[in-house]
N, C-alpha and C positions, 0 to 999 in steps of 0.2 A: 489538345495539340500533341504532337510529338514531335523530338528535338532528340540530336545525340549529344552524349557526354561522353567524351572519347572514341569509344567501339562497343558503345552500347544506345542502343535505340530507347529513350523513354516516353510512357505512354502516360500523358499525364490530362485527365479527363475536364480540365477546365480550357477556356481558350486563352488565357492570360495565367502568368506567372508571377509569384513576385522575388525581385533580386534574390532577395535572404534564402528564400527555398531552393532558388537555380543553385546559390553557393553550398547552401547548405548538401544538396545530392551531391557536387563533386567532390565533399568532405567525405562523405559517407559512402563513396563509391575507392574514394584514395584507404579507406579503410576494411574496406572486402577487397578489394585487391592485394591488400596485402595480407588478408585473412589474420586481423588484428582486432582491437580492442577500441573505443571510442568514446571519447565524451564530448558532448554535445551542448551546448545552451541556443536555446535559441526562445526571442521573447513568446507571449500567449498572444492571441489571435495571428500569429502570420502561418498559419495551415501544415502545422511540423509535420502532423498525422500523415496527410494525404505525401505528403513530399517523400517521410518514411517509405508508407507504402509502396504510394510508384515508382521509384528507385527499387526498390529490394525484390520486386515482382516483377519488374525489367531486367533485371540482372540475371536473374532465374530463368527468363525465359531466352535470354539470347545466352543460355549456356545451359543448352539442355543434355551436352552430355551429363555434365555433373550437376544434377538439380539440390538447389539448396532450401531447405524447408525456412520460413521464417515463423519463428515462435515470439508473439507479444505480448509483452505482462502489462497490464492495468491494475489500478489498487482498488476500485471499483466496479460494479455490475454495470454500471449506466457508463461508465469510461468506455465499458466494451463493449455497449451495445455500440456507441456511437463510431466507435473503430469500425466495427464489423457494417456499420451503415455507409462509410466513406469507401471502406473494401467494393460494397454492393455498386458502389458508381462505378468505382475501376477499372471494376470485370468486366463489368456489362459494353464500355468501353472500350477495352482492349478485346475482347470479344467480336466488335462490331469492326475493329481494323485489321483482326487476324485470323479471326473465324477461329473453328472448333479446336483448333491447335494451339489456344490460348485459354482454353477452359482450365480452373483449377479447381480445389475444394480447400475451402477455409470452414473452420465451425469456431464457434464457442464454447468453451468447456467451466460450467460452475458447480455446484455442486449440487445435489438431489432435490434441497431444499427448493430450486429455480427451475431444474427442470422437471421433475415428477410431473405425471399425467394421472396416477392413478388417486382419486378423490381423498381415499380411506387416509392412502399416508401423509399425503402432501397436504391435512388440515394440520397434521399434528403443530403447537405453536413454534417452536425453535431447530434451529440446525439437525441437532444431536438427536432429536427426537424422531425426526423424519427420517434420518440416517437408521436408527432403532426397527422404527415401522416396517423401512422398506426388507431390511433385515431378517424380520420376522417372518417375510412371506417369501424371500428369492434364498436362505440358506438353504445349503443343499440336502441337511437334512432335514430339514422341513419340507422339502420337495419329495423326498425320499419316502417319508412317510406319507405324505399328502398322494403318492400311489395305495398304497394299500387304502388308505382313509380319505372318501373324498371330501367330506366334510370340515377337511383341514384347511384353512384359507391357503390361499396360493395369490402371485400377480398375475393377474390373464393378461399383461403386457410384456410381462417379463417370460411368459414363457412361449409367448409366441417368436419374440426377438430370440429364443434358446432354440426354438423347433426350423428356424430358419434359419439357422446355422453358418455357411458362409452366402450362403444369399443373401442376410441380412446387413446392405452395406450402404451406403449414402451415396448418391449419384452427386456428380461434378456438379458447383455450384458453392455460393455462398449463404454461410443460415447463422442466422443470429439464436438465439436463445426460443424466441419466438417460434421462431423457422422450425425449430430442432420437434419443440412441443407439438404445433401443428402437423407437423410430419409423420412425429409417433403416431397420433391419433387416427391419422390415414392411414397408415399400415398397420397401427395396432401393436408396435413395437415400444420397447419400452425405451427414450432418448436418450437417457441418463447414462446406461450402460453401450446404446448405439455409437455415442460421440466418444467415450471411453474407447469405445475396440477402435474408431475412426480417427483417431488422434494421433497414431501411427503414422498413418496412410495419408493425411492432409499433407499440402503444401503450405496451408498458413493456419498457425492454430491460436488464438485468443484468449487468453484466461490470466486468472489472478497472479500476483508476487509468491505468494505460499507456495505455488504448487511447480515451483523451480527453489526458493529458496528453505523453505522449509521442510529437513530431511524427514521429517512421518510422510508430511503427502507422496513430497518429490519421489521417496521409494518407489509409491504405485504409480502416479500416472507418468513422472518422466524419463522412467530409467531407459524405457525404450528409445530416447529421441536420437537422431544420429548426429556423429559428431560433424556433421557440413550443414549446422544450424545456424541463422543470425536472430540472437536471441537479443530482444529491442523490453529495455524497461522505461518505459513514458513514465512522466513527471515523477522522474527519481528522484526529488531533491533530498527524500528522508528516506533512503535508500538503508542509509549506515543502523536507521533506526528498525525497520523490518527487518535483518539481520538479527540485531541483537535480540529483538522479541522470539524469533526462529529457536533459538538456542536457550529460552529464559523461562525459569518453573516457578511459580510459588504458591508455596503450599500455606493454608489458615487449619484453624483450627475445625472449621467446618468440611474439611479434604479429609481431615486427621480422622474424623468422627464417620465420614460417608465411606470412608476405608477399612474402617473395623466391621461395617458393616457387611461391605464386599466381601470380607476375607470369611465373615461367618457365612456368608452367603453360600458362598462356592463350599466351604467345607463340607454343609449342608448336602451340596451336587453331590460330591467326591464320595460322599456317605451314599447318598443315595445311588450313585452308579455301583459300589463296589455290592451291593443287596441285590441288584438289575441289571449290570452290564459290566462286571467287572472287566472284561477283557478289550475295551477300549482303552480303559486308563494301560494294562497293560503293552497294546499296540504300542502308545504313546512313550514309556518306559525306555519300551526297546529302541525307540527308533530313536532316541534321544540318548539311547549306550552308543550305537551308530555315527550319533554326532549330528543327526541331519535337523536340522531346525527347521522349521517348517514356513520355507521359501518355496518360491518359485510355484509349482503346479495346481494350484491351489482356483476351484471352478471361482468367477468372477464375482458370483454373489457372497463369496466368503469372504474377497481380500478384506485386508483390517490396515488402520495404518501400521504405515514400516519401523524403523528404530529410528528413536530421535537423534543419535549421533548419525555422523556426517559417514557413507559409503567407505571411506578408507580407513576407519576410523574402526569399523566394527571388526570383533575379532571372528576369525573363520573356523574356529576348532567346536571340539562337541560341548556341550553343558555342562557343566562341572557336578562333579557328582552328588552334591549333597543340596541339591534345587529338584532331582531329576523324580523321583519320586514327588509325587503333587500334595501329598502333606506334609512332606519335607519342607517345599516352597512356601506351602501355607505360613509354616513354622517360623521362616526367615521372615518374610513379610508382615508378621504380628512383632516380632522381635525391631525392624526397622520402623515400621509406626510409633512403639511404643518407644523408640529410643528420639524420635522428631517429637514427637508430643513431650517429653521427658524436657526437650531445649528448649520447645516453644515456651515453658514456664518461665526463663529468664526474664529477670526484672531491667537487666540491664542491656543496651547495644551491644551488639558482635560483631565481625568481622572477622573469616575465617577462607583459608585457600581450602580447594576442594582435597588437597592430600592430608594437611592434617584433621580436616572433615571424617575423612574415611578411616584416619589414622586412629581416631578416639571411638570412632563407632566398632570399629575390627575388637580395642582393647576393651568396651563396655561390652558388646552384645556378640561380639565374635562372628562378626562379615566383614569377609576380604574383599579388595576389590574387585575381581574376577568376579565374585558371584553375583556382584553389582551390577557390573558390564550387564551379563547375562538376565538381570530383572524382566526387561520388556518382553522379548521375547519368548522365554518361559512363560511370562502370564499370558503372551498371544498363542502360542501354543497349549494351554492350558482351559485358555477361553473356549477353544474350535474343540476341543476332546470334549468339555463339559458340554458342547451343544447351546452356549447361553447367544440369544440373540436379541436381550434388551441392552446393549452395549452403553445404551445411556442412562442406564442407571450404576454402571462402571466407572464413571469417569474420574470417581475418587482415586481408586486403586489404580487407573492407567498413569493421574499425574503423578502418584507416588515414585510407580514403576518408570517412568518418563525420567524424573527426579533422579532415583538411584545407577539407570542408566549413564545419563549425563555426569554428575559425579564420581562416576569410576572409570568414565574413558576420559576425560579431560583435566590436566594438573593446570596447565596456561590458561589464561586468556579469560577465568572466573573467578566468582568471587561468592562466600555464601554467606549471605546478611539477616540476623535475627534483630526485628524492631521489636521491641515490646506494646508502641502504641505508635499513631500516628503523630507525628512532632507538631504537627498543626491542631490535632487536639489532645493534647496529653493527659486529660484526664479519663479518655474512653480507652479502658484499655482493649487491642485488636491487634494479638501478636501475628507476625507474619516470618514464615523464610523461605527466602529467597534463595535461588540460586540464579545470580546471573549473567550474563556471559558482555566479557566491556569491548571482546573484539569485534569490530562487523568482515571485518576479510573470510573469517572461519565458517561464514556460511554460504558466501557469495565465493568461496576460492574451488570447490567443485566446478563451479558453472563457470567458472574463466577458464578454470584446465580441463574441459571438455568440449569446450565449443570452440569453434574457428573463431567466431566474431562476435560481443558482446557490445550492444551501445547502449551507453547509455542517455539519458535526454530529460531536458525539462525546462520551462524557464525561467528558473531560479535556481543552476547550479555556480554560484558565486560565491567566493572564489571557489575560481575550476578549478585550481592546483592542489586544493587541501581532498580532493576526491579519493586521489590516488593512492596519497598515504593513511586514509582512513581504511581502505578497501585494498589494501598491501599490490596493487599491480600497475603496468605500464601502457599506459593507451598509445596506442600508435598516432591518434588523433587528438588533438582534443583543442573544442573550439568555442569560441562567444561572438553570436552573430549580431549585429543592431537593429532595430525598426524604421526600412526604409518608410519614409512617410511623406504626404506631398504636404499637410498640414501639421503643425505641435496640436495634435490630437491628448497628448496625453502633459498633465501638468502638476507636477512633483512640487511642494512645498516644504518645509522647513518651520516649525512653530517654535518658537525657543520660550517666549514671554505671552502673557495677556492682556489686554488695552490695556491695564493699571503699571506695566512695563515689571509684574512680577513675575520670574523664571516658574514654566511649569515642566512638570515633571514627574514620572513614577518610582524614582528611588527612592527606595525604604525608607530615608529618614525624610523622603515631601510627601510621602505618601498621604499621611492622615491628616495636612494640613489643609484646611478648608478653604484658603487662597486659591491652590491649584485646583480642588473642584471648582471651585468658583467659576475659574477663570476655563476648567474645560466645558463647563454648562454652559458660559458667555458664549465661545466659540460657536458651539452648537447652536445658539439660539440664532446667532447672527446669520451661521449658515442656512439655516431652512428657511429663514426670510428670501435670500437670493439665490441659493439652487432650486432648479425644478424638479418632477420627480422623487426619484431612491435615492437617498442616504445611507451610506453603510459604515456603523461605526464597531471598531473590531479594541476590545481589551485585555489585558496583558492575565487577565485570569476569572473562573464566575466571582472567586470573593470579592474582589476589587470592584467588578461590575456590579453586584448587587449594593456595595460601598457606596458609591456614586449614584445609583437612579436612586438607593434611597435619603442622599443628602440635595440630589437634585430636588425630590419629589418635598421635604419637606423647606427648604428653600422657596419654593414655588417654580421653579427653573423647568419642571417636568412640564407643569400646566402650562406655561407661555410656547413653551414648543410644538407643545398638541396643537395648540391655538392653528400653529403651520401646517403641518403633519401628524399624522396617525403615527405611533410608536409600537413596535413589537422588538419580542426581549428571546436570545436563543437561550432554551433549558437544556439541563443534563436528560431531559427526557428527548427519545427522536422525536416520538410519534408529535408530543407540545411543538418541538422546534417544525419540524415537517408543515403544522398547521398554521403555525405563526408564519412562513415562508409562504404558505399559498395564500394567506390575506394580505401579505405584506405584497406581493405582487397583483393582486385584484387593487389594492388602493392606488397603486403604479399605474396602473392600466387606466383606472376611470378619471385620472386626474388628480383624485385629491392628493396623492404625495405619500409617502410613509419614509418614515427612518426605523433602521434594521439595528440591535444592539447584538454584538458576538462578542465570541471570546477566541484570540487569535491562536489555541492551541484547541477550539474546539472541532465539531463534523464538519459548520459549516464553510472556515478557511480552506478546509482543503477539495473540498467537491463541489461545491456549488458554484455558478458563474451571475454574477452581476452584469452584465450587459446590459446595452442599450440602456434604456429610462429606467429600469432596475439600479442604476448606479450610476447617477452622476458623478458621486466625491463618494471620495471614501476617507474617513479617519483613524488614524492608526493611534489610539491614546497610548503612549509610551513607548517602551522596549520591552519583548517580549522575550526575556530572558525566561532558563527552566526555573522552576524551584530551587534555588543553589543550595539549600542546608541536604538537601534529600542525599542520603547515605551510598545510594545506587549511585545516582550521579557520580558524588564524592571520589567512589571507587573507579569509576571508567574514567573521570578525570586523570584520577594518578596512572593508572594504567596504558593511559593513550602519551602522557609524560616519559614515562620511562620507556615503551616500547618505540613510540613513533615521533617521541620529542615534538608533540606540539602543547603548545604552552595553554593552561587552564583558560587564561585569560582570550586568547586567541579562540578556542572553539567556542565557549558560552557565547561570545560573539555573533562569530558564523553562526551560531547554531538559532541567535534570535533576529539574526538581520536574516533569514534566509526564508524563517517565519515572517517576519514583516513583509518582506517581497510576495513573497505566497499571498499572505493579507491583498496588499495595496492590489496585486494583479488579480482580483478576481475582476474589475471592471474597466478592462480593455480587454473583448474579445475577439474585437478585428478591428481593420482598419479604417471602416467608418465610423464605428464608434468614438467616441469621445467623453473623459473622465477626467477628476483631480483627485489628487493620493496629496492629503495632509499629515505629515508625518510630526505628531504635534510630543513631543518633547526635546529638552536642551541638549540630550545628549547625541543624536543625530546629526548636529552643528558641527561635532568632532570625527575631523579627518578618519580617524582611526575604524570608527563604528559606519559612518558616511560608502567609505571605499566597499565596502563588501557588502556594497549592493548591487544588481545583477547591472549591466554597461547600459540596459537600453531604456533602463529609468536613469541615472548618473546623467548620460548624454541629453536628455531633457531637465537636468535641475540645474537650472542658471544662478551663477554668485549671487544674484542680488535676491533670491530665494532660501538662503542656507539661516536667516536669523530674523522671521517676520515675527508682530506681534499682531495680533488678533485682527485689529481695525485694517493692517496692513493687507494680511492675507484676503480679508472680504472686497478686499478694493481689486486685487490680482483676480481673485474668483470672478466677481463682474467682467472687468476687460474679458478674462477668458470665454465666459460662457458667450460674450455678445460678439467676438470673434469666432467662436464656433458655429454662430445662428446663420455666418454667412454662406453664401452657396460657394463650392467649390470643384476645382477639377479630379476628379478621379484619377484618373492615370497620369495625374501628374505631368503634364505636355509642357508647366512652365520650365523646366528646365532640370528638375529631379523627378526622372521616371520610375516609377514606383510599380506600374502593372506592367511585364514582357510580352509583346504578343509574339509569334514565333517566329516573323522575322527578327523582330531584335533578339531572341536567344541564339537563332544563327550566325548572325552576326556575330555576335558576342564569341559561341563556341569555333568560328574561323577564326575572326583577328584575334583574339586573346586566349592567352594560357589561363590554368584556373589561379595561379596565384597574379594575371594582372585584372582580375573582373572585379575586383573591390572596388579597382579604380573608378571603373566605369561609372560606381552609382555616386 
């Protein structure tokens, strides 16, 4: 269908709409027009993607003087595939009502690991290593030499994509990851670096958070984007958290060890160039009296990541002189290791700001800040003269150099924390330090003061107010939409007690008492007798969880459940949890039933969807607060206190109701589905913890649900599920229309303004 929203045409590829998406585009249209900022809530399954898109590719199009690129982050590989598969309908779509003057190019962009074509590298087992591989055979002196020598490997991918030079370009269309690999293979082109050069030139480009917020990547792939971008982060609810990771090092004692290593390594090089090519190292010298660091021109198969500090942040002048000679830097480098290993022996907790960090390292081993600054860079410069191209057997010395960077451009907003063990097992000792950073604005404040329009979006940003002062800026927008619905599809409970009228609960001190398992195994068993299907039951941590199956299991409480359902349990391993999920779904499928046990801070709360017969109920055992003793925490607490005055008590909150909402929303992922989210402890009962949960679960948790006990709840589940067995109307004709077809959106956009169509529904 297509419909206007004020003076723009939108091309939206279904025949039916729903309320929340029509309101939701003219939120997101009141905020490109004012080329501003926005946050967004809106619940899971009501189509936020597709609405995203076709707004923001409508907009584009009926304003082709000034075309605006849309750039969208997902935290996952499969996030993007499936963006880019809703993309593929739209086009095709808008395509067929506009013809060829509605053609654009969108890609994917991940990293080598995903797209490599060529066999040799893309076995290697992990990231770093495939990144190494590919490295070995596209640097430029390796190519260099591989003329003289043919016998030297080369990529015959990557050099056909180099001998085709600007003919090598991606024709209009959209490609998924998939897309990109198959294409290589037909042209013989290497994709990896295809979609790199074509990342420019798209109109919609798809890829990770990292590679806008985190300054090593953001240097290379986004420094080119223009600033008449709207750059869209989907399911941002831990937004504040990738941030802080963006800007946070820490180094063990095994970094400390694989860095001594490096630094002999190279010295080794250093030795051996000055026997064989000493007038390299000297190029290098000079251009470094010069000043010029080695930016910018640099052929594609050499870039390296950028500097971990933030663009404005980096200083612009030459090297300082006593790094510039590369035994000199060696020299600094063994001096700064051994002064980190020197702390790492502390028997005791630390806490320390990064100035007088720098301040005791300057007076023991005699480094200023400035020479800090400069670490990364020197060693990237350093690395490209030496000609080294297994980069990942570097990775020690980069995080050092990462490390020494960051502490010498940053006095605010960190904090450097030496633990001697973990507080959770204190008799193993595993010192660690940290340096880490308690702001999230600092990494996310580039990309608001670069781009016209930033949204962000998810259905779990509640409360929406505390967004803003987490992430220091002003949304022009910012909104919480509800789940227009023709049925109570979705049915929120409240557990406070269990049949025996005993309070359950996962606070520390009910923790280990055997009552509350008691009473959470009761629950459970009761439920698998009358739900059909998946069960998904999510815990507040693995120790707690393995606590509980194994007080269930010698109870007997495990075997009476089985009796129901098949049980599978998520590990700290993927590949276990990955295969627990595909049986856990085969037992869904054929009938016999399964129940899922998680952990609500683990993979699978945040990426995987429970739908349909995958998840009837979901149980939420507890409040999934952080670790509160953990020292990191400790510090970003006080830190968010004194800069942004929100109170300790206040975010641990947010920060575990927003987890829970995450949890309970993996099974409703649309509107025909139907599910119950038992939210089984006492403290949910209270107002306080209650409210800051997202409006379109609140608006289904009715009073007489806020304090059930067990017998109560099973009796609610029944009525529910045997009210949902009923047939019902779709579009909702009794009198709450739930699907628009496109005379009611015209309707809607003649008689009413966008701030009277709430009324309508």
């Amino acid at each position: 269908m297509k419909f206007q929203i004020e003076d723009i045409t939108v091309y939206f590829p279904y025949d039916n709409i729903y309320p929340e998406q029509y309101s939701y585009m003219v939120e997101l249209k009141r905020a490109l027009d004012a080329k501003g900022h926005c946050l967004l809530e809106m619940p899971t399954g009501t189509g936020k993607t597709i609405a995203l898109l076709s707004l923001i590719t409508s907009y584009a199009l009926s304003k082709p003087s000034n075309p605006i690129k849309l750039i969208y982050c997902t935290r996952t590989v499969h996030e993007m595939e499936k963006t880019l598969a809703e993309l593929k309908v739209l086009h095709d779509y808008q395509v067929c009502h506009l013809g060829p003057s509605a053609r654009l190019l969108a890609l994917g962009l991940s990293s080598r690991k995903n797209l490599c074509i060529n066999p040799a590298v893309v076995s290697a087992e992990n990231r770093d290593s495939v990144d190494a591989s590919c490295r070995k055979l596209t640097a430029s002196w390796v190519r260099a030499l591989a003329v003289e020598n043919p016998n030297i490997p080369t990529c015959s991918f990557f050099e056909d994509y180099e001998k085709s030079g600007s003919e090598a370009i991606l024709p209009p269309g959209v490609y998924t990851l998939q897309d990109l690999r198959a294409f290589g293979k037909q042209k013989g082109w290497c994709p990896y670096f295809l979609a790199r050069h074509m990342v420019q030139f798209a109109n919609v480009v798809v890829y990770s958070y990292q590679y806008l917020l985190d300054p090593k990547v953001a240097g290379i792939i986004s420094k080119e984007m223009q600033r008449e971008s709207v750059i869209v982060f989907d399911e941002a609810h831990n937004i504040d958290n990738v941030c802080i990771e963006a800007l946070s090092v820490s180094v063990r004692r095994q970094t400390l060890e694989g860095a001594t290593r490096n630094v002999s390594r190279m010295s080794q090089e250093i030795e051996r160039f000055k026997a064989t090519d000493a007038g390299k190292l000297r190029v290098e010298y000079n251009r470094l009296v010069e000043g010029l660091a080695q930016r910018g021109n640099l052929p594609i198969g050499d870039t390296w990541l950028s500097n971990p500090a933030l663009p404005e942040d980096i200083l612009k002048e030459a090297v300082p002189g006593n790094i510039r000679r590369a035994e000199h830097f060696l020299s600094v480098l063994r001096r700064l290791v051994q002064y980190i290993k020197g702390r790492l022996q502390s028997e005791n907790f630390e806490k320390e700001s990064p100035v007088s960090f720098v301040a005791s390292l300057n007076q023991q081993v005699g480094l200023d800040q400035k020479t800090l600054k400069f670490c990364y860079d020197r060693l990237h410069s350093l690395m490209m003269t030496l000609e080294i191209t297994d980069t990942d057997e570097f990775l020690s010395i980069q995080t050092i150099c990462d490390f020494a960077t960051l502490v010498g451009t940053y006095a605010r907003g960190f904090s450097i924390i030496i633990e001697p063990y973990d507080e959770r097992m204190p008799h193993i000792p595993d010192p660690i330090l940290q340096l880490s950073c308690h702001d999230a604005s600092l990494a996310i404040r580039p990309v608001f003061e670069r781009f016209q329009t930033v949204v962000i979006t998810s259905g779990t940003l509640s409360p929406i107010d505390l967004y803003p002062r987490l992430l220091n800026f002003n949304p022009v927008v910012s909104r919480s939409f509800t789940m227009s619905l023709t049925r109570d599809c979705i049915c929120p409970m409240v557990l406070t007690r269990g049949s025996d009228q005993l309070p359950v609960s996962t606070k520390y001190d009910m923790r280990s008492d055997p009552g509350v398992a008691r009473n959470y195994g009761r629950l459970l068993l009761e439920m698998v007798s009358v739900v059909p299907d998946g069960i998904v039951c999510f815990f507040v941590s693995y120790s707690y969880m393995d606590a509980i199956v194994n007080t269930w299991n010698e109870t007997g409480i495990l075997k009476d459940i089985m009796q129901h359902k098949l049980v599978f349990i998520e590990t700290q391993d993927v590949v276990e949890t990955t295969l627990a999920l595909d049986n856990y779904r085969k037992a869904c499928d054929c009938g016999r039933g399964a129940v899922f046990f998680s952990v609500a801070r683990g993979k699978v709360a945040e990426g995987i969807d429970f739908d349909r017969h995958y998840g009837r109920l979901v149980i939420m055992y507890g409040v999934p607060f952080q670790y509160t003793l953990s020292k990191i925490l400790l510090a970003r607490l006080e830190y968010l206190r004194d800069t942004f005055q929100i109170k300790e008590g206040d975010f641990l909150t947010f920060d575990a109701l927003r987890q829970a909402a995450q949890c309970v929303g993996r099974v409703i992922r649309s509107k025909a589905d139907y599910g119950m989210m038992i939210f089984a402890d006492k403290r949910y009962s209270r107002h306080d913890k209650r409210s800051k949960l997202p409006g379109w679960i609140l608006s289904h948790l009715r009073d007489a649900y806020l304090n059930l006990s067990t017998d109560m709840a099973l009796h609610i589940a029944r009525e529910f599920l045997r009210k949902m067995a009923q047939p019902y109307d779709k579009s909702g004709a009794s009198g709450k229309r739930t699907l628009l077809s496109q005379e009611d959106v015209e309707k809607m956009s003649n008689g009413y303004n966008a701030g009277a169509d709430e009324t309508v529904f």
